[in-house]
N, C-alpha and C positions, 0 to 999 in steps of 0.2 A: 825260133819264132814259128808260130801257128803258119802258116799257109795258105790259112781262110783270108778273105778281105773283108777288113770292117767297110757297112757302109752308112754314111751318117741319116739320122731320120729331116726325111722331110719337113718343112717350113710350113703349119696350118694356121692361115690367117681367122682367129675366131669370127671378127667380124663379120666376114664374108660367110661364115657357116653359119650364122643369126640371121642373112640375108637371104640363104640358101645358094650358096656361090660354091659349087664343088671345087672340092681341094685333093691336091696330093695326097693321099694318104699310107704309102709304101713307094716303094722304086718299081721304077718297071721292070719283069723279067728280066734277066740276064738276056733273053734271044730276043725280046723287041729293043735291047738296047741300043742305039745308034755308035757303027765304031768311032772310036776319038781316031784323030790323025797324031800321027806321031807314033814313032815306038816305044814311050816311054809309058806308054797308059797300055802296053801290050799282054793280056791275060791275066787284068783286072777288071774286077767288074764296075761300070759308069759311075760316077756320082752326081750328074748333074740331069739337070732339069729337060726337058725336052722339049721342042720350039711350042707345042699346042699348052704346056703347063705354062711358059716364059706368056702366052699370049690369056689365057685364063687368070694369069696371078695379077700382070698390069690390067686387062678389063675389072677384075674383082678391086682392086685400087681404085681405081676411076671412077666404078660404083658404088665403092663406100665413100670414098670423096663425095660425090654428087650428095650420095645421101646423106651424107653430114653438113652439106652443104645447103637442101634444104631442108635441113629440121635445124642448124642455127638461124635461118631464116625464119622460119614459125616461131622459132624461142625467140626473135629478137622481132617479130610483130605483135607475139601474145606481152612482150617485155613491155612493150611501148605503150599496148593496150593496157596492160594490169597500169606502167608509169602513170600513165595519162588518168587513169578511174582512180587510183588511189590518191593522184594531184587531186582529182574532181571532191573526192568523196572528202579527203584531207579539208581543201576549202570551203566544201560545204556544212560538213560536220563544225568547221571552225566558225565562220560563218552565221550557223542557227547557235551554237556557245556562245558568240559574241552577244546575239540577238536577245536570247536568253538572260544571259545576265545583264543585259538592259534591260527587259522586263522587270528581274528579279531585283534591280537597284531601284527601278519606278514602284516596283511594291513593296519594297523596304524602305523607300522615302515615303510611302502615303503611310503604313504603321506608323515609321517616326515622327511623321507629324500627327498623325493620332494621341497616340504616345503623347510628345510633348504639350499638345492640347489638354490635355488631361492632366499632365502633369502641372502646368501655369496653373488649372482651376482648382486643383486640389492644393496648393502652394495660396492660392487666393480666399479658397476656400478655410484653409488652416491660419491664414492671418485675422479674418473674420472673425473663426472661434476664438482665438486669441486676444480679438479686441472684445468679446463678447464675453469671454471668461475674466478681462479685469474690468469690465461694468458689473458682473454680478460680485467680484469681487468688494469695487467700491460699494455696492449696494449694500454689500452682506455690512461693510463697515457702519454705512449710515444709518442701519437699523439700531445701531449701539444707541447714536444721541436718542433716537424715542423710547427706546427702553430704558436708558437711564431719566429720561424725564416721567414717563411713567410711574418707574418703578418709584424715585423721587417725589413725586406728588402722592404718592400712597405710602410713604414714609413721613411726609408734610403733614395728610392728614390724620394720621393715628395718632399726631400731638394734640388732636380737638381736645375741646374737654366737657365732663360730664355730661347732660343730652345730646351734646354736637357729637358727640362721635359715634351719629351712626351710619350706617349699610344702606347709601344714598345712592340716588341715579348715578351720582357722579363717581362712585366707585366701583360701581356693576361695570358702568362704560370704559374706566381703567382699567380693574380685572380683564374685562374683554378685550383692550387694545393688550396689555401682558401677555393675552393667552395667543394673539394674531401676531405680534411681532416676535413671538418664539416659534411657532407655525411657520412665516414667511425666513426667517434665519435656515429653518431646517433645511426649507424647501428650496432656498438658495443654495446651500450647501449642496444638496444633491442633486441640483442645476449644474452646480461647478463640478462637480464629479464625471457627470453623465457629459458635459463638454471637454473635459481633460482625458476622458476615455477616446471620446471622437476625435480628437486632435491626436491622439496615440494613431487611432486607426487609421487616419489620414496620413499619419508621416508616413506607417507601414506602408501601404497603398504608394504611396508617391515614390518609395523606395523600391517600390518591385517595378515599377515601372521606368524608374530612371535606370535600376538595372539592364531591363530588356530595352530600354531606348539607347542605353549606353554601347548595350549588346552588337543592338543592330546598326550604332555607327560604327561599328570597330567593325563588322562585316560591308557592312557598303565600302569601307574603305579598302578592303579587302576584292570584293569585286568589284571596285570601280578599277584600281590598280589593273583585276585580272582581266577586263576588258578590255583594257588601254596598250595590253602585249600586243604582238603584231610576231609574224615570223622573222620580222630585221632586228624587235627589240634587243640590244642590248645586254638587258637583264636575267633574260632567260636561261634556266638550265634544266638537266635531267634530273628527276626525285620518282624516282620507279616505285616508292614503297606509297607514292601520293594517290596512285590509283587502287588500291587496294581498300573497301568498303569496310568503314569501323564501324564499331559494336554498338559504342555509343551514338549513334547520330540517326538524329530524327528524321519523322518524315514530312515533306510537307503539312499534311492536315492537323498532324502534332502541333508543329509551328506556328501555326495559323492558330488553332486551340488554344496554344499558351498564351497568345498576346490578348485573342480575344478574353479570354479567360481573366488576365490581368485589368483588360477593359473596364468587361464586367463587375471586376471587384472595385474597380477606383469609379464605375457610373455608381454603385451600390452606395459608396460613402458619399458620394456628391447628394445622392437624393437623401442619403441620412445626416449629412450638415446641413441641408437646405431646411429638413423637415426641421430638425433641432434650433436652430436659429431662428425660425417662424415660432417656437415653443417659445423659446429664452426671450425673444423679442414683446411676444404675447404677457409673459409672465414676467417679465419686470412693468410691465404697462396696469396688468391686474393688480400685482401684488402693490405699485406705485399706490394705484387707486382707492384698495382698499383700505392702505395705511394714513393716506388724507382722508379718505370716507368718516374712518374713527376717530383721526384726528376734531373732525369738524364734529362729532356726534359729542365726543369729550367736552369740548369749547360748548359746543351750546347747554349742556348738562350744568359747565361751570355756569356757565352764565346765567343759566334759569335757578342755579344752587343760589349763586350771590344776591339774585334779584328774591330770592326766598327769603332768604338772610337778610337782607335788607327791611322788607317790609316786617318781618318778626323782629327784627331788632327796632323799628319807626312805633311798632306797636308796644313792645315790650319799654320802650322809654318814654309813649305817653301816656301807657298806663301806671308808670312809673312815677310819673308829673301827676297825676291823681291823685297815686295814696301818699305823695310828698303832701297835696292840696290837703286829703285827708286827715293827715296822722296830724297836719298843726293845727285844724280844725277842732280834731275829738283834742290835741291837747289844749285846746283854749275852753272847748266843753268842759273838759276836767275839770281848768282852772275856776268856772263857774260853780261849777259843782261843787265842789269844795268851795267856793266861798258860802253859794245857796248852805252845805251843813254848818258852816261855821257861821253862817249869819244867824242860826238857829238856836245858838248856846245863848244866848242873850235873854230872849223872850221864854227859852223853857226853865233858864236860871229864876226869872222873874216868876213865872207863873209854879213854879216847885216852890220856891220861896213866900211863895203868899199860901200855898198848901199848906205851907211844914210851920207858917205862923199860926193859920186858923185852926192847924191840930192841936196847938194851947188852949184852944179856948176852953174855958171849965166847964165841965156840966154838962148844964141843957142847954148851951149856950154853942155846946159841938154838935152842930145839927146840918146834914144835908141840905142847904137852903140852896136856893140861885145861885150865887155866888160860888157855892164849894161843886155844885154841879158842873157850871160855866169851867170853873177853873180845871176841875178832873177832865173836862174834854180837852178843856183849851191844852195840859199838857196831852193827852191821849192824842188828839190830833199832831204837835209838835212832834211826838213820837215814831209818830205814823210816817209824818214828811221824813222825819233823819232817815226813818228806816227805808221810804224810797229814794232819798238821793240817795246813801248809802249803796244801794244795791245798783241803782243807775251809773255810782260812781264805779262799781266793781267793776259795770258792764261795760263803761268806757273803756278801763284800764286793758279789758281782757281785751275789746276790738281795735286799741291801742297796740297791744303787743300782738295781735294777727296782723297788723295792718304794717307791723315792725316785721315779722316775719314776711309777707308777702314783700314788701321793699326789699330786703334782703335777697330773698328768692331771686327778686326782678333782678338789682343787681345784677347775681351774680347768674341770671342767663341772660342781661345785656354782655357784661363781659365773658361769658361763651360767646355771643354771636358776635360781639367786638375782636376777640382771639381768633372765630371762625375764618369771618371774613377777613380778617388780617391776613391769616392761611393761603385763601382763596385767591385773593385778590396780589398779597405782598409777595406770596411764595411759588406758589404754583403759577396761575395765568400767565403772570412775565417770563418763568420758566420755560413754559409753551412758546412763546414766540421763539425761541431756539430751533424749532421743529423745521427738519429738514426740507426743501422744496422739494418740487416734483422734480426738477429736473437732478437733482441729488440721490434722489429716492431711485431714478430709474437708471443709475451708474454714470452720467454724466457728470 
């Protein structure tokens, strides 16, 4: 074995070197060593400590104790401090959250009843159009009975006949009612259109709204729940991935924007169902009006027609009773007539007969005397008369047979205005009282 003596390295407390606490850092000389007693330590060099290091090692101890002693002290007042602020801050924070989503539930209940405001009016609103699209409905129906009485009376009257049928007041005023009850059909029509469009945009509307109203009860319930936790609830657990800010999610003014924005679209329809039903209301009242206006203009046209027809036909039968009076008059004329020529055969037999004797006479005895003069007038005159009743007779016959035809004529335009007013009065006018009322006319 070596012969040197090992000797072990000193004990340095870091601690104390961070404090600046001097340490052992070697052995002391072999000649400031202290001898050990005993022979058995004899011509080895010390290993041990010496009473000024045994007194520096436990002082260095005591003041790192100490000083750990108080800096857990300051660790466990700043502990108490951070405890206590983080309690404060904890309850406060939670606190204005609670407060918070109370506000945020008081202004997701005034939306929702906005919201649902709007949504009852437009639900109110859509039942309206609804009863207002089948009034124009029934209306567009009841336009049919005037069209078919219309149309019907100007079918009636194209059976007149000969003079009667012609291009009277009374059919201008039906043309014209034709041409307004096909006018007002149209214009229903696309009443009902322009209202089944508006009841379209109304459900839309009511439907984005009951969306975002639906929305924001499933969120009220949401934080009405999340106000209602407390630190003892129950219910509560950890969800770390819940504070992390999604991509999707709006911002207040967004929020605010959409519902106003929803608003706005369902006050938009409100003021365009109000206006349109003020229109549709207007225009069944017009259109009512105008189709009794014509109705009455028709009626009084009949009625001034029949009263036409009446006195032409009063006239046309008592001038008809005339050339009756007439025609049996020239034919009793006649009958004289012809007797005045036939009374004439007699006396022109007698006085040719006494001619055609005294043309025997012989001689000198045939002489133009008195007698043969008298008698050549007396038939020259007979001749004279046949030959004016003759021609008197022609001229009855022929004022006979005009007076035949004028009867005939009469006739047969008493029975046109007999057929007319049969028309007028049998066919049409009662036809007329078919005519829809007002309160029909306006979809009632």
């Amino acid at each position: 074995m070596s012969s040197d003596v090992l000797v072990s390295r000193p004990h340095r407390d870091s601690r104390a070197a961070a404090h600046g606490v001097p340490g052992r850092s070697a052995a002391e000389p072999p000649g400031d060593a202290q001898p050990s007693s005993g022979s058995a330590t004899a011509g080895f060099r010390s290993a041990k400590y010496t009473p000024g290091e045994w007194f520096s090692n436990y002082h260095t101890i005591l003041q790192q104790a100490g000083s750990d002693r108080l800096q857990a002290r300051s660790v466990q007042r700043e502990s108490r401090a951070l405890k206590q602020d983080a309690e404060a801050a904890a309850l406060s924070r939670q606190a204005a959250g609670t407060r918070l989503l109370g506000e945020r539930l008081q202004e997701i209940h005034g939306w929702s009843s906005e919201l649902q405001r709007h949504v009852e009016r437009l639900q109110a609103d859509t039942e309206a159009l609804q009863a207002l699209r089948g009034r124009l409905d029934r209306a567009l129906d009841a336009t049919e009975t005037p069209y078919a009485i219309a149309t019907d009376n100007l079918s009636c009257r194209a059976r007149r006949l000969g003079p009667d049928l012609v291009r009277d007041s009374v059919e201008e005023e039906l043309l014209k009612e034709v041409d307004l009850i096909r006018s007002v059909q149209a214009l229903l029509r696309r009443t009902t259109a322009q209202v089944t469009s508006q009841i379209k945009m109304n459900r839309e509307a009511k439907q984005m709204l009951e969306m975002d109203w639906s929305d924001k009860q499933e969120a009220y319930g949401f934080d009405d729940r999340s106000g209602r936790h407390s630190n003892t609830s129950p219910d509560t657990k950890l969800h770390p991935s819940s504070a992390k800010l999604q991509e999707h999610v709006c911002n207040p003014s967004s929020w605010t924007q959409f519902t106003q924005d929803n608003l706005s679209k369902a006050m938009q329809e409100e003021q365009a169902t109000y206006s349109l039903r003020l229109l549709v209301e207007r225009l069944l009242q017009d259109t009512t009006e105008d189709l009794r206006a014509q109705c009455c203009s028709v009626d009084r046209a009949f009625s001034q027609r029949c009263v036409e027809l009446c006195e032409a036909k009063t006239q046309l039968e008592n001038k008809h009773a005339q050339i009756l009076e007439q025609i049996g008059a020239q034919e009793k004329n006649m009958v004289l007539l012809q007797q005045a020529i036939d009374s004439k055969e007699a006396p022109l037999r007698v006085a040719q007969s006494r001619l055609y004797l005294r043309s025997l006479r012989p001689n000198m005895e045939l002489c133009r005397d008195e007698p043969q003069l008298s008698l050549e007038g007396e038939v020259k005159q007979i001749d004279t008369s046949l030959a004016s009743l003759q021609q008197q007779l022609s001229e009855a016959r022929s004022s006979l047979s005009h007076l035949e035809e004028s009867r005939m004529a009469l006739e047969k335009d008493i029975n046109c205005k007999t057929h007319s007013l049969f028309i007028e009065r049998e066919k049409c006018i009662p036809h007329r009282q078919r005519y829809p009322t007002v309160s029909v006319l306006s979809g009632y």
